[in-house]
C-alpha positions as a printed NumPy array, in Angstrom:
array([[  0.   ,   0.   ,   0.   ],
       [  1.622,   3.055,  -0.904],
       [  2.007,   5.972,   1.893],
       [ -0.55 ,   9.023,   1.854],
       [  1.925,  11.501,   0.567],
       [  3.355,   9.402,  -2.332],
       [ -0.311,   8.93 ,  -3.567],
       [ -0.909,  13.022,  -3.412],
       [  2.621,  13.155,  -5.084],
       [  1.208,  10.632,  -8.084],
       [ -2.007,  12.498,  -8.559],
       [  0.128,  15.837,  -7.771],
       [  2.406,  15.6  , -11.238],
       [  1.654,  15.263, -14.652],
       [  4.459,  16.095, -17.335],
       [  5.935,  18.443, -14.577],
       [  2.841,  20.246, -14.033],
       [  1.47 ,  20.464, -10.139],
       [ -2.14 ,  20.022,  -9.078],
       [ -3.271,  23.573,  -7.584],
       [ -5.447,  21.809,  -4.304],
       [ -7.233,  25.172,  -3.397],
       [ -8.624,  25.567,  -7.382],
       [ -9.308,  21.776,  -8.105],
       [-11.503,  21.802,  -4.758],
       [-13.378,  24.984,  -5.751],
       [-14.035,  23.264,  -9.483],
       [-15.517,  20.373,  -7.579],
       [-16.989,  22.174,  -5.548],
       [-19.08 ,  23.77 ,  -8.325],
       [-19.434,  20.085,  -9.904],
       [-21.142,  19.224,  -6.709],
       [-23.021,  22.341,  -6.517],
       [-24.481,  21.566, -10.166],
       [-25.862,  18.275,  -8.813],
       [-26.975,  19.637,  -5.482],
       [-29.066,  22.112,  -6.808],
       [-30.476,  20.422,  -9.414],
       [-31.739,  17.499,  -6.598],
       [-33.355,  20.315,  -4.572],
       [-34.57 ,  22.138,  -7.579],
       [-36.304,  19.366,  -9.197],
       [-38.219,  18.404,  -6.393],
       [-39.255,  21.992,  -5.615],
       [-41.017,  22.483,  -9.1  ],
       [-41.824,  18.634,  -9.754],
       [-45.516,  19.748,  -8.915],
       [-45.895,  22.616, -11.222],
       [-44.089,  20.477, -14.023],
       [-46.571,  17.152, -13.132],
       [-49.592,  20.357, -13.563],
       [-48.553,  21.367, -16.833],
       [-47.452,  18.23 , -18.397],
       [-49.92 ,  16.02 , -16.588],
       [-48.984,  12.204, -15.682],
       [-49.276,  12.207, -12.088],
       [-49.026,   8.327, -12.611],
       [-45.686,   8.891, -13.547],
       [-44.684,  11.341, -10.92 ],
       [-42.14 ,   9.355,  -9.299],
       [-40.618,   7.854, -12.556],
       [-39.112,  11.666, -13.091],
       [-36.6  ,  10.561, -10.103],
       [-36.589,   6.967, -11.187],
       [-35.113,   7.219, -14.604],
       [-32.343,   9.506, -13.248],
       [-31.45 ,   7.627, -10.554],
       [-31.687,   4.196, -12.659],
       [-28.969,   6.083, -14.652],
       [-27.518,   7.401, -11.855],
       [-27.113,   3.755,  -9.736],
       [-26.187,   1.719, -12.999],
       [-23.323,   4.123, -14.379],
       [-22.166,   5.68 , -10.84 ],
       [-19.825,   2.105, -10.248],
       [-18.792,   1.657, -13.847],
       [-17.178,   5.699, -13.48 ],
       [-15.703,   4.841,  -9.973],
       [-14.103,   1.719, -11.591],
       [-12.942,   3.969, -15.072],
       [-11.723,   6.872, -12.612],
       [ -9.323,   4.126, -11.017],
       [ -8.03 ,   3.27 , -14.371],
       [ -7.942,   6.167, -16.91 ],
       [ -7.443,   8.99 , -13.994],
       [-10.288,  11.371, -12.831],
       [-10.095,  14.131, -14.579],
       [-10.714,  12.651, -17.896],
       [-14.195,  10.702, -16.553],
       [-15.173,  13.727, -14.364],
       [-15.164,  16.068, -17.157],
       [-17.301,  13.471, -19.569],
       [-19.658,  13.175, -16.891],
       [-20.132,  16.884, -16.144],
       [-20.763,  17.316, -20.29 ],
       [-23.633,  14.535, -20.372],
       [-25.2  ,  16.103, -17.244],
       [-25.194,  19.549, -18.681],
       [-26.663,  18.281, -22.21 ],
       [-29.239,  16.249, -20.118],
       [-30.512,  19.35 , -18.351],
       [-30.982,  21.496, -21.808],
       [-32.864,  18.351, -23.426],
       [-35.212,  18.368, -20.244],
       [-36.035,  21.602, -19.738],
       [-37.031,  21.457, -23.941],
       [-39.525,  18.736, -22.507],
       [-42.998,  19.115, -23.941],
       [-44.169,  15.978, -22.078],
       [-43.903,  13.985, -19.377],
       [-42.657,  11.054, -21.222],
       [-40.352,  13.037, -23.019],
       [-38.964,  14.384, -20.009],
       [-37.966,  10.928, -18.014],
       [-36.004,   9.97 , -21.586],
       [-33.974,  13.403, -20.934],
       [-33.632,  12.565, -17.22 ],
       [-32.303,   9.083, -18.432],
       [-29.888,  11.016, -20.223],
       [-28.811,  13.639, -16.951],
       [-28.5  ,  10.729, -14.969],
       [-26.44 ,   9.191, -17.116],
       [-23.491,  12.126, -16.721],
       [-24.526,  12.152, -13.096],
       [-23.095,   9.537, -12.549],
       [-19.605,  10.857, -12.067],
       [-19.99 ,  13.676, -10.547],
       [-20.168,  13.171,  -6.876],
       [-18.147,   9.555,  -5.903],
       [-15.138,  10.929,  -8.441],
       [-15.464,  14.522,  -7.101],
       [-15.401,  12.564,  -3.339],
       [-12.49 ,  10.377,  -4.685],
       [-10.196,  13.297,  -5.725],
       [-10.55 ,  14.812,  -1.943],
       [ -9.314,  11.723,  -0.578],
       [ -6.425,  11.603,  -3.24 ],
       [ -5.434,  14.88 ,  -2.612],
       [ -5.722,  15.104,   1.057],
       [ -4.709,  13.311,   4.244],
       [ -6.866,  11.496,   6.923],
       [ -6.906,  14.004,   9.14 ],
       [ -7.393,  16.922,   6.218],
       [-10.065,  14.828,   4.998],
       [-12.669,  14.986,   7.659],
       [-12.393,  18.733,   7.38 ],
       [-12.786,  18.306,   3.921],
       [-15.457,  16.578,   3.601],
       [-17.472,  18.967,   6.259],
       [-16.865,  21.775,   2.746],
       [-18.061,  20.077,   0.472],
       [-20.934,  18.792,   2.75 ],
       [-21.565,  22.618,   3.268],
       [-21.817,  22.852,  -0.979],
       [-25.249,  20.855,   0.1  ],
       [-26.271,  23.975,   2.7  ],
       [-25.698,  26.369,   0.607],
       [-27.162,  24.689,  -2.515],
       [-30.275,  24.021,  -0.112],
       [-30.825,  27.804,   0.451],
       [-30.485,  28.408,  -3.107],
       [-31.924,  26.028,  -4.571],
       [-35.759,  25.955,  -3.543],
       [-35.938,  29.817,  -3.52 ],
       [-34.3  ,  30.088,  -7.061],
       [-36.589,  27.052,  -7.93 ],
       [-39.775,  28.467,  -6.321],
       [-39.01 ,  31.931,  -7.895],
       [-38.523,  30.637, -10.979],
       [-41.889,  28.576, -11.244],
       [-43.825,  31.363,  -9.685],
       [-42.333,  33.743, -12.455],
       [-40.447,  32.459, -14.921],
       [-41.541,  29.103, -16.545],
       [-40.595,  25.517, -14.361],
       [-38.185,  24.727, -17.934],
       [-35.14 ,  27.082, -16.2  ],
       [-34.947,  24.848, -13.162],
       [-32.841,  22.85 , -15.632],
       [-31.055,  25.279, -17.339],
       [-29.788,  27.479, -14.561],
       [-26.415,  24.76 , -13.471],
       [-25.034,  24.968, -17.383],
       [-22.728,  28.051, -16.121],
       [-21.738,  26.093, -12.836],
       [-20.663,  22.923, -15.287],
       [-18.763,  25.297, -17.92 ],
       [-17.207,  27.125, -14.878],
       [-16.234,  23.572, -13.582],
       [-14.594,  21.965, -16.607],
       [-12.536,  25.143, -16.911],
       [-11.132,  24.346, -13.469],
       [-10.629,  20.917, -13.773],
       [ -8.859,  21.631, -17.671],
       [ -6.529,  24.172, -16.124],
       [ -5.546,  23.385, -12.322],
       [ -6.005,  19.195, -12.223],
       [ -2.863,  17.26 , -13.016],
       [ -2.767,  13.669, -12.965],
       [  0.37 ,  10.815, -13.349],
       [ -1.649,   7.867, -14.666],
       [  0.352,   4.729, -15.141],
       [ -0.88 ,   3.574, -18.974],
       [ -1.793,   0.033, -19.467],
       [ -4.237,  -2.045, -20.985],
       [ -7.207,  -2.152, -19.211],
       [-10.479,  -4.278, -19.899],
       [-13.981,  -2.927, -18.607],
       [-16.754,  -5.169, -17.082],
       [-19.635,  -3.905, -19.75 ],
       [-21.403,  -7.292, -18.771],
       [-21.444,  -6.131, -15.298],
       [-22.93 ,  -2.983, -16.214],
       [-25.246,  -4.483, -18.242],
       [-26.564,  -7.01 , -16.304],
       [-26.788,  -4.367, -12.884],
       [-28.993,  -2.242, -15.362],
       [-31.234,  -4.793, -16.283],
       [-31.905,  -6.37 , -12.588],
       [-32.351,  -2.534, -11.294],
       [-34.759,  -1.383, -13.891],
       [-36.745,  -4.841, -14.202],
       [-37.108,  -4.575,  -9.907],
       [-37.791,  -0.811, -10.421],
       [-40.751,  -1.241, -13.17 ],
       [-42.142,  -3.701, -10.381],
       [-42.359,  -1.579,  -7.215],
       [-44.242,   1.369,  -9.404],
       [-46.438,  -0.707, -11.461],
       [-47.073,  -3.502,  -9.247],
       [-50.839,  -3.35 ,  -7.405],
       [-51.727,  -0.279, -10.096],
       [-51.262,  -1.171, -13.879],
       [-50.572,  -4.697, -13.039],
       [-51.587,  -7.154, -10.653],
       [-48.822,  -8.12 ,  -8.222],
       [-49.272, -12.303,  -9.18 ],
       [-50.   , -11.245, -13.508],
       [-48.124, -12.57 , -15.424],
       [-45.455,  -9.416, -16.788],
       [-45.156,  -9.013, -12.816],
       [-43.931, -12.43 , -12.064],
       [-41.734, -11.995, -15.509],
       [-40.119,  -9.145, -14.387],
       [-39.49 , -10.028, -10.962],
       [-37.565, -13.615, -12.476],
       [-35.667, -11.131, -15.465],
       [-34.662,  -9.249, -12.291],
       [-33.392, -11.857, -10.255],
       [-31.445, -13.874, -12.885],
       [-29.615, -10.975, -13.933],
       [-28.822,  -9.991, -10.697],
       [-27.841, -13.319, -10.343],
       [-25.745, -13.169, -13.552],
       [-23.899,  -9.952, -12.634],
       [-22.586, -11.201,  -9.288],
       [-20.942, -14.069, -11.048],
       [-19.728, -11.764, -13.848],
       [-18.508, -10.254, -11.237],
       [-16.264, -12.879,  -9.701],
       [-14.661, -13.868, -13.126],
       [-14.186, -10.228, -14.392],
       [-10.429,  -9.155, -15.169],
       [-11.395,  -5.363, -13.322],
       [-15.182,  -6.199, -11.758],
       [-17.289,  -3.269, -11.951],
       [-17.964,  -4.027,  -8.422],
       [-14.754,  -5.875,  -6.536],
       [-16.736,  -7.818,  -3.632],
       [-13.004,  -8.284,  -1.858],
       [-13.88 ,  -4.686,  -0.664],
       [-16.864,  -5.86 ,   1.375],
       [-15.1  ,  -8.106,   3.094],
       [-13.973,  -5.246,   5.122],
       [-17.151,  -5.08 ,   8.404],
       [-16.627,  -1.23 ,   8.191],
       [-17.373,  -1.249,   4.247],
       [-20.121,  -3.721,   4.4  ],
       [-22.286,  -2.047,   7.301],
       [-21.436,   1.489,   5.652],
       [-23.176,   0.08 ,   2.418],
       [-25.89 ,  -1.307,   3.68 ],
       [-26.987,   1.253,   5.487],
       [-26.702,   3.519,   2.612],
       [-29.225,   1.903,   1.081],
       [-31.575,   2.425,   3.479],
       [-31.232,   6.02 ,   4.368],
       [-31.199,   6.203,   0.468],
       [-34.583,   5.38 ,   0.607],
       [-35.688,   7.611,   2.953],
       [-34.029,  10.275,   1.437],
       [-35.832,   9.91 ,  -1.719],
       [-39.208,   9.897,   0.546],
       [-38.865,  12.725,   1.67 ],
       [-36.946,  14.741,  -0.699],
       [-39.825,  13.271,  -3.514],
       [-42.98 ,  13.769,  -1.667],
       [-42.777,  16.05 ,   0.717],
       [-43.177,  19.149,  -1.603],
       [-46.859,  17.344,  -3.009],
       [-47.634,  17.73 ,   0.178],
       [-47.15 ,  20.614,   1.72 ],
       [-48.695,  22.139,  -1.873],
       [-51.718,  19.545,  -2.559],
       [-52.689,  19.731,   1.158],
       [-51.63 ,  22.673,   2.984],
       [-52.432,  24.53 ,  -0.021],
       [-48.894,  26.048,   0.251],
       [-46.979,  27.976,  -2.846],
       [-43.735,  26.487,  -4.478],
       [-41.467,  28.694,  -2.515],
       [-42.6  ,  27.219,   0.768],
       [-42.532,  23.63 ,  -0.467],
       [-38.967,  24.85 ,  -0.896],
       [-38.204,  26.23 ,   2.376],
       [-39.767,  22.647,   3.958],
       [-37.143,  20.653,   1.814],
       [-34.209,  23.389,   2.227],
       [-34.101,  22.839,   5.943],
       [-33.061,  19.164,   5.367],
       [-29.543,  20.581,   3.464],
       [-29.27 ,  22.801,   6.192],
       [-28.955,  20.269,   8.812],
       [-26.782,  18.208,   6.352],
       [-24.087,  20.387,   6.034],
       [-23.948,  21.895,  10.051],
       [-23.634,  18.046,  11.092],
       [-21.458,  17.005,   8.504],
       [-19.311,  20.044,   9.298],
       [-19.384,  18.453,  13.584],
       [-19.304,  15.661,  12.186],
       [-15.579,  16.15 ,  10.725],
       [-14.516,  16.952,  13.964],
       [-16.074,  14.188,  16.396],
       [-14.446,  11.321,  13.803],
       [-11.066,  11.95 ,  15.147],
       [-12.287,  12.181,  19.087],
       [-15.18 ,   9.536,  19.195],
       [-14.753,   7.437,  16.32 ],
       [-16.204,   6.463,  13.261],
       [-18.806,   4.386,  14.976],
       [-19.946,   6.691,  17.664],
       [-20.566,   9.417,  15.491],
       [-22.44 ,   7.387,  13.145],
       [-25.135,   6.221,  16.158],
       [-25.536,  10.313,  16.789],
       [-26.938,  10.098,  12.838],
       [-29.024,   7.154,  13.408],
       [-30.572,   8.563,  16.325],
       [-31.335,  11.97 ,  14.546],
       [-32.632,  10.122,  11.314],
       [-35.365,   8.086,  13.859],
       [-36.297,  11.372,  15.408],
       [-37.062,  13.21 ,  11.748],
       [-39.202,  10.136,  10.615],
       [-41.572,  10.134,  13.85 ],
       [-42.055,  13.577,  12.641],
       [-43.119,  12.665,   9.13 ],
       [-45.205,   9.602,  10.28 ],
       [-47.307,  11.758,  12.51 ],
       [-47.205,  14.767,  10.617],
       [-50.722,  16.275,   9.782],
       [-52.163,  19.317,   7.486],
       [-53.003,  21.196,  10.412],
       [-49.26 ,  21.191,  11.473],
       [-48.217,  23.086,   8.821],
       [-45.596,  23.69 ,   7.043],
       [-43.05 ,  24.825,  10.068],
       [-43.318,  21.219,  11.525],
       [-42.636,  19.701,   8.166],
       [-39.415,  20.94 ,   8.3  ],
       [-38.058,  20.546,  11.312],
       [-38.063,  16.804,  10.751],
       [-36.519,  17.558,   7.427],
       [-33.541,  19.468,   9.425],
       [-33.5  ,  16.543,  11.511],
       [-33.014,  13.928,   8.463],
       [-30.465,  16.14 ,   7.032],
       [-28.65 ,  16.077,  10.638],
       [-28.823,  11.806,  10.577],
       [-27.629,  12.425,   6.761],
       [-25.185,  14.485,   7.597],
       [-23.418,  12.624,  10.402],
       [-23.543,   9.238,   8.895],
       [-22.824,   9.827,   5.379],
       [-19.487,  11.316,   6.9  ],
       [-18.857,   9.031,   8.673],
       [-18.834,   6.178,   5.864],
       [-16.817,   8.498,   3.688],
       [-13.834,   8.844,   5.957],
       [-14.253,   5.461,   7.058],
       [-14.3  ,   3.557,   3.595],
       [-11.132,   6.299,   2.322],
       [ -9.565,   5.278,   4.733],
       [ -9.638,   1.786,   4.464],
       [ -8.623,   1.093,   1.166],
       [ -5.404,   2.321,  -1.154],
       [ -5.274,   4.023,  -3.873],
       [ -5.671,   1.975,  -6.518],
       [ -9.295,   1.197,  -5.454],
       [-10.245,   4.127,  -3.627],
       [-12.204,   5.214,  -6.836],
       [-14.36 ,   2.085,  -6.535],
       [-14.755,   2.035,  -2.709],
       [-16.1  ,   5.433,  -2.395],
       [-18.361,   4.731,  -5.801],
       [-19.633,   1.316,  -4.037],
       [-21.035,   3.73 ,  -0.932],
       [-22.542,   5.93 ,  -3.523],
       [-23.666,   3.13 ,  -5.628],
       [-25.599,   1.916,  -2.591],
       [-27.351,   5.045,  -1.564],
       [-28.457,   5.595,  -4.957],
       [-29.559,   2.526,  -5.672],
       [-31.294,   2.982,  -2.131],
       [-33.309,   6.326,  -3.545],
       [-33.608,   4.545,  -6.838],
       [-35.746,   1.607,  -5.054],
       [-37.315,   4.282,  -2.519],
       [-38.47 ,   6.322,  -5.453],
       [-39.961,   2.993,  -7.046],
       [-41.144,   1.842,  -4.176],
       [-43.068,   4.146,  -2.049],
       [-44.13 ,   5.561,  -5.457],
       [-45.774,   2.237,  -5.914],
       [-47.185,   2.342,  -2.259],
       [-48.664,   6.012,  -3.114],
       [-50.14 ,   5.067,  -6.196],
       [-52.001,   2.16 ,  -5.112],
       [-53.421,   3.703,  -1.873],
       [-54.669,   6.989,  -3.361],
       [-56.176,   4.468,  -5.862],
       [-57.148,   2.029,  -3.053],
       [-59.216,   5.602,  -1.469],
       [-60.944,   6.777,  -4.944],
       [-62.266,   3.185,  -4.787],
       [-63.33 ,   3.008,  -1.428],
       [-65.491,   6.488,  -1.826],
       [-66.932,   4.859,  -4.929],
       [-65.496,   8.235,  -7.364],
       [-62.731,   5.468,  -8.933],
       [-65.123,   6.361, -12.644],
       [-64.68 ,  10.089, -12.23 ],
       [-61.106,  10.808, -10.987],
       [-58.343,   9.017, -11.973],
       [-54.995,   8.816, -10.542],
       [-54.058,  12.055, -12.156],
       [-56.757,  13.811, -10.901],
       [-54.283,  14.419,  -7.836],
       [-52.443,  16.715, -10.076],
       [-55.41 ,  19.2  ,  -9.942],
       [-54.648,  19.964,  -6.308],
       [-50.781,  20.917,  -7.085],
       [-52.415,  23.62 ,  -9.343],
       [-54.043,  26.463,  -7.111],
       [-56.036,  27.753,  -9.979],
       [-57.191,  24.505, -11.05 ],
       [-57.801,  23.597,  -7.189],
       [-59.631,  26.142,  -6.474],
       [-62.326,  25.232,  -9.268],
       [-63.223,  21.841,  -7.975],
       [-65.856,  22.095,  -5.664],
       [-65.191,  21.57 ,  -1.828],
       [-66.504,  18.243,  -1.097],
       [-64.016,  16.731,  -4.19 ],
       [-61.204,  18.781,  -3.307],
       [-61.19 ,  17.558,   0.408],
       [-61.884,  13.947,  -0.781],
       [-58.694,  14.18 ,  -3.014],
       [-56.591,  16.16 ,  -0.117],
       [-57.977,  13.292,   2.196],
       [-56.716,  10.455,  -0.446],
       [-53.224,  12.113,  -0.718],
       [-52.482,  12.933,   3.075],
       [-53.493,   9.138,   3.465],
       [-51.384,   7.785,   0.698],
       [-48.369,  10.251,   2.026],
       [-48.628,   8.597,   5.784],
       [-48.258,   5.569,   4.621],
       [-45.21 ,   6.162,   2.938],
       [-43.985,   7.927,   5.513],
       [-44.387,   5.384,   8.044],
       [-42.516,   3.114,   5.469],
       [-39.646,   5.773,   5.692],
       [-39.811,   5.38 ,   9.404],
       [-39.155,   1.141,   9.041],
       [-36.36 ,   2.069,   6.935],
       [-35.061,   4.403,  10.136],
       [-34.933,   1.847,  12.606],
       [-33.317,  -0.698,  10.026],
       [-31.024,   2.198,   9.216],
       [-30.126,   2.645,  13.182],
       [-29.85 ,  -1.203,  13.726],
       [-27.231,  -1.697,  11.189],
       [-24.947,   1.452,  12.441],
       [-25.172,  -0.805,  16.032],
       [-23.246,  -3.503,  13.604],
       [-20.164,  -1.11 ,  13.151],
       [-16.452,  -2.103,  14.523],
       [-16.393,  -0.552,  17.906],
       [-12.202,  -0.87 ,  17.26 ],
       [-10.856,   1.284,  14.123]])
C-alpha cells in the first residue's frame, strides 16, 4: 500500500505540471453544486411540471429514470476513474449532465422528459463519488474529515439556493429554467478541472466489465418497473409481474458471477469483506430510501394539502440541506475524538427522530413542523454519510479508492432509486385504493391528484371533491412515511453492527 503523501505526489504531477489543491476543490466544488441544486430544484417544481405536463401516474418515474442512470453508471465511473485517472471521466460526466438538463427543460411531455432525465442521470453519474475520490487523493486522513465537512456545506448552501431560485422561478419564470440554470456552474467547472487538475496515470491495458454494467442495469430497472407498477397497472401475481421479478433476479444473479470472473469487476466484492465497508453500504441503502421519501414527496404535500406555494414547499425541503451540512461540518470533527462508529449512532438517532415527525405529521401542522423533521433527516444524513466516507477512504489504497467510495454511492443511490420505485408504488395504489373506497374510482383518476398541485385549477373543484382528493393524498403520504420510518430503525440497527475498534 503506498504511503498518503506518495499517492498526493502521483495524482500531484503530470508532465511536470502540479495540481493547484485550493482551485481543483473549488471546481468540484461547483461540480457538486451543479448536482446539489439540481436534486433540490427538481423536487421543488416537480408539482408545477406534473400540472402542466400532466402524468401524475408517472410522478415518481421523473426521479426513477435519473437515478436508474444514476445507480447503474455511478460504479462503472468509480471503476474507469481508477483506471484512466479522474479528470478525464469527471469532465465526460459533467458534459452529459449539462446536455441532459438542456434536453429536459425542452420537454414538452412527461414522457419526453424521463427519456432526458435518463440522459442527466447518465453524466450524473460521475460527478459526486469521483469529485469525493479526488478529496481523498489529494488530502490526508486528518485533512479529509475537514474536507469533507466543505463540500458537505456545498449541500447547505445549494439548499438555500436552490428551492428559492426554484420556487421563484416557477412562480415567475416558466418551471423549464430549473434545468437550465447549473449549465454556467458545469462550464465554470470543466474550466477548473482543464486548467488546475494534473494527474500521473500509469498507462496500461485495461479491460472494462460492460457485462457487469449491463446485467446491474437490467436487474435494477426490471425490480424498479415492479415496485411502481405492481398493485396499479398490473396485478402483483399477472403474469409481466412475475416476468419481471424472475428477469430481475437472474440478472442480478448473472452480474454477481460476472462479477467474480471479471479481469477489473465493476464491483470488486473483496472490498466488502472489510465489516466497516459492508455495514457502511448497507446502510446507505436504506437512508437512500428515505431520502428519496422525503426529498420526492414532501413538496406534493405541503402544496396539494396545505395549499402552500412552491417557494414554501422549498423552504420545507431546504431545511433538510441545512442540517446536512452543520452536522457534517461536527461531524468532521467528532471522527477523530469519538470514532467512526460513535458518530455514526448520533446520525441514526437523529434520522429516527425526523421520521416520527413525518409519520405523525398532519395538514393542520403546517408547514413549520414539516421541516423541522426535514432538518432533523439532514442532521442523521449528515453525520452518517461522513462518517462512511472517511471510514471507507480510509480503508482502502489508492488503486481502489475510486471504486470504494463509488460502491457507498452506488448503494445510496440505488437505495433512492428503489425508494423512489417503491413508495411511489405504495402512493399510487393507496390513493387508488381511497378513490375506490369512496366509490369516485369512474370520475377521478390517478391524475386527478395533479389538480390539487395547481391552485387555480384547485380552487375550481368544488369543496366536497377537493377535500376527498386532499384526504386520499395525506393518506397515501402517511403511509409512505411510516414506510420511511421502518427504513429508520433498520437504518439505526445496522450502524449498532459497526467495529467498535478502528
Amino acid at each position: 500500500m503506498v504511503t498518503a503523501e506518495r499517492e498526493r505526489e502521483a495524482i500531484g504531477q503530470a508532465k511536470g505540471k502540479r495540481t493547484r489543491r485550493p482551485f481543483v476543490l473549488a471546481a468540484i466544488m461547483l461540480a457538486m453544486f451543479m448536482a446539489a441544486v439540481e436534486a433540490t430544484i427538481v423536487s421543488t417544481a416537480m408539482p408545477a411540471i406534473a400540472a402542466d405536463l400532466g402524468g401524475f401516474s408517472l410522478y415518481s418515474w421523473v426521479f426513477s429514470s435519473y437515478l436508474l442512470m444514476n445507480a447503474v453508471t455511478v460504479l462503472i465511473y468509480g471503476k474507469l476513474s481508477d483506471l484512466f485517472g479522474r479528470k478525464p471521466i469527471l469532465i465526460f460526466g459533467i458534459i452529459v449532465f449539462l446536455i441532459g438538463s438542456i434536453l429536459c427543460g425542452m420537454s414538452t411531455s412527461i414522457e419526453m422528459l424521463i427519456f432526458f432525465r435518463f440522459i442527466q442521470g447518465f453524466g450524473a453519474g460521475a460527478v459526486m463519488p469521483i469529485a469525493s475520490t479526488i478529496v481523498g487523493d489529494m488530502y490526508t486522513k486528518e485533512e479529509r474529515a475537514k474536507i469533507q465537512g466543505y463540500l458537505s456545506s456545498v449541500w447547505g448552501i445549494s439548499a438555500i439556493l436552490g428551492p428559492a431560485i426554484g420556487g421563484l422561478l416557477v412562480q415567475y419564470v416558466s418551471w423549464r429554467f430549473v434545468f437550465w440554470v447549473n449549465i454556467p456552474l458545469g462550464i465554470l467547472a470543466i474550466i477548473g478541472l482543464i486548467l488546475y487538475l494534473h494527474e500521473g496515470i500509469e498507462k496500461k491495458k485495461h479491460s472494462i466489465d460492460y457485462a457487469g454494467a449491463g446485467l446491474l442495469f437490467v436487474s435494477v430497472s426490471s425490480l424498479m418497473y415492479v415496485l411502481v407498477e405492481g398493485g396499479v397497472r398490473y396485478e402483483w401475481t399477472s403474469k409481466p409481474i412475475l416476468l419481471l421479478i424472475s428477469i430481475s433476479a437472474i440478472a442480478f444473479t448473472l452480474f454477481i458471477i460476472q462479477e467474480k470472473r471479471a479481469v477489473d469487476p465493476m464491483m470488486p466484492f473483496d472490498i466488502w469483506k472489510e465489516r466497516s465497508i459492508l455495514i457502511a453500504n448497507s446502510t446507505s441503502l436504506t437512508t437512500g430510501v428515505m431520502l428519496i421519501g422525503i426529498s420526492s414527496f414532501l413538496p406534493a404535500f405541503v402544496q396539494g394539502v396545505m395549499e402552500r406555494p412552491p417557494i414554501v414547499a422549498g423552504f420545507t425541503l431546504t431545511t433538510m440541506s441545512i442540517g446536512w451540512p452543520i452536522a457534517a461540518m461536527i461531524a468532521g470533527r467528532l471522527l477523530l475524538k469519538i470514532g467512526f462508529r460513535t458518530t455514526s449512532i448520533i446520525g441514526g438517532v437523529a434520522l429516527i427522530l425526523g421520521s416520527i415527525i413525518f409519520m405523525t405529521l398532519s395538514p393542520e401542522d403546517g408547514p413549520l413542523w414539516a421541516a423541522c423533521g426535514s432538518f432533523m433527516i439532514g442532521v442523521g444524513m449528515g453525520f452518517s454519510t461522513t462518517s462512511f466516507i472517511v471510514s471507507i477512504q480510509s480503508t482502502v489504497p489508492w488503486q481502489k479508492r475510486g471504486v470504494a467510495t463509488a460502491s457507498n454511492m452506488f448503494m445510496r443511490t440505488l437505495g433512492s432509486t428503489i425508494g423512489a420505485a417503491l413508495l411511489g408504488g405504495i402512493l399510487n395504489s393507496r390513493i387508488q385504493e381511497h378513490l375506490k373506497e369512496n366509490g369516485v374510482n369512474q370520475e377521478f383518476s390517478l391524475d386527478s391528484t395533479t389538480l390539487l398541485l395547481n391552485e387555480e385549477r384547485r380552487n375550481q373543484l368544488s369543496e366536497s371533491m377537493r377535500t376527498l382528493l386532499q384526504d386520499g393524498l395525506t393518506s397515501a403520504l402517511q403511509t409512505v412515511y411510516i414506510a420511511v420510518a421502518v427504513f429508520a430503525v433498520i437504518s439505526f440497527l445496522l450502524i449498532l453492527l459497526l467495529p467498535k475498534k478502528e
